[in-house]
Structure formats: C-alpha cells, structure tokens
N, C-alpha and C positions, 0 to 999 in steps of 0.2 A: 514438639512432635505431637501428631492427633491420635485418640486414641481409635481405630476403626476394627469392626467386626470384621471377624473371619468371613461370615456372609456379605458384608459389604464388598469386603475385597474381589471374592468369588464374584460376590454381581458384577463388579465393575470390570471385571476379568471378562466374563462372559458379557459383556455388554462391546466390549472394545472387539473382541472375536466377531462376533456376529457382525460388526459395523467394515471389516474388513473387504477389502474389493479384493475379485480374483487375481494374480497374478500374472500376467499376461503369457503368451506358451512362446517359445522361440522356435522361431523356425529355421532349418536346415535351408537353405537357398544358394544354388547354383546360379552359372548364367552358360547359354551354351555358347559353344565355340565356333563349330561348323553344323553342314547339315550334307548327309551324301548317302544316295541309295535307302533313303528310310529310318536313318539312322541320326540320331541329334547325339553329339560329342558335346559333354558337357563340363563345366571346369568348375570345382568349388563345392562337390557332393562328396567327400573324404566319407561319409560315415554310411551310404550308400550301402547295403546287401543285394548281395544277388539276387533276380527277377523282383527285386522292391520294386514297387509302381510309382512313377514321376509324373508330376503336373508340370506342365510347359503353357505358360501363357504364349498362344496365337498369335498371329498383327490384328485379327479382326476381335479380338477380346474376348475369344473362348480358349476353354483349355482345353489342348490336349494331352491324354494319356501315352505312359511311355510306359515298358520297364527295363532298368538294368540288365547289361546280359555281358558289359566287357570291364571288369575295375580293373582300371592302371592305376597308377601312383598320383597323377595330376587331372588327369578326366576317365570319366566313363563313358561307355558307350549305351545307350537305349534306344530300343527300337520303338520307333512311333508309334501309334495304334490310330493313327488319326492322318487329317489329309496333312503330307509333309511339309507342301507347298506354303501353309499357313505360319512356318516356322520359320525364323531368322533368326542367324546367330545375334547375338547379345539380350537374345530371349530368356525372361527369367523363369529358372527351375525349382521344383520344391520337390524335397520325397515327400512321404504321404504317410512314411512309417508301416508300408499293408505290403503282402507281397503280393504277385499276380494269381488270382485265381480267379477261374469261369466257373459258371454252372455248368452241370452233367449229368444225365439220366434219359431214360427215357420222356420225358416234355420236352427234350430235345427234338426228337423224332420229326421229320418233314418240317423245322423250323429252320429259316436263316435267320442270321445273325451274325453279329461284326464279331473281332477277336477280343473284344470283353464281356461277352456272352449277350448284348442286349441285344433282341429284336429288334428287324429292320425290312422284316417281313410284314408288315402292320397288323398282326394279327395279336396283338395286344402283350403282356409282360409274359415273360417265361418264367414259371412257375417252379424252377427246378428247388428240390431238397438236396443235393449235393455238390460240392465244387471242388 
C-alpha cells in the first residue's frame, strides 16, 4: 500500500470532479394521437401540469407551441398555439417544464400579436415587464 497525502488525495479528487462531463437531462416525451378542432391529443405526458406549455414537432420541422388544458389518465388535451394543419398524429411531444404565460401592460397597447404574446405586427419586440 502507497503512502499518499491528504492533499494528493484532495487534488486527485478535485482533478477527477472537474474532468466530469454533464449528465445528459431526460426528457419527458409524448407522441400524439389525434388532432381535431385545434387541439393535439397526446399520449405518454403522465407528468404533464396544467396550462404546462408543450413543444410538438411539425411535418415541415418547426415547432409548435401548445399548452395543456385537459389531463386524463392515458392523454392530454393541448391546445395548439400554432398552425394545426402542420401537425400529425405520431408527432413527437415534449413538455418544456414552463407554464403558459404572455406579457401584459401597457406596451401592449395598439400592439398585435399571436397568443404567446410575440409580435406579428412588425413593429419590432414587445417590451412588456409583466406576464
């Protein structure tokens, strides 16, 4: 047996830490089931909260926004925030972990904008301080 310092140990301790790769994150993934009236039925989001916001991969490979608004036992219901049409069932779902919130105040004022608050008005980002 060797005989090694307390600081050796420590460094080597601290050397092995620091050489560590992150962890990779798991993610929650759904796939949906139908699609009708605006809404994506989705199957395999068990851990899903209410108004939680859902990413749905598109067929043309953007994502659209959803959020929760119906937990059954085996699917949810979310309503799309995006064009519906772009969705098919066996499209995969992700929660996001965030619940739905838009800006609100006045920098709203004479502003359009879609239902996640972004401008669509081209008069550049909404500035708001509250959601």
């Amino acid at each position: 047996m060797s005989n090694i310092s307390i600081k050796e140990l420590s460094d080597d301790i601290r050397a092995a830490i620091s050489e560590l790769k992150e962890r990779p994150e798991i993610e929650k993934v759904g796939v949906v089931t139908r699609i009708g009236d605006g809404v994506a039925w989705i199957y395999g989001l068990k851990e899903c909260g209410y108004s939680e916001m859902i990413e749905i991969q598109a067929i043309n490979g953007d994502t659209i926004t959803a959020f929760a608004f119906n937990l059954g036992e085996d699917e949810i219901g979310a309503v799309l925030l995006g064009d519906d049409t772009q969705v098919k069932a066996g499209a995969k779902a992700k929660l996001t972990g965030k619940v739905l919130e838009v800006p609100v105040g006045p920098e709203l004022v004479g502003r359009v904008v879609n239902p996640l608050g972004q401008p669509i008005d081209g008069k550049g980002a909404v500035n708001a301080k509250l959601t």
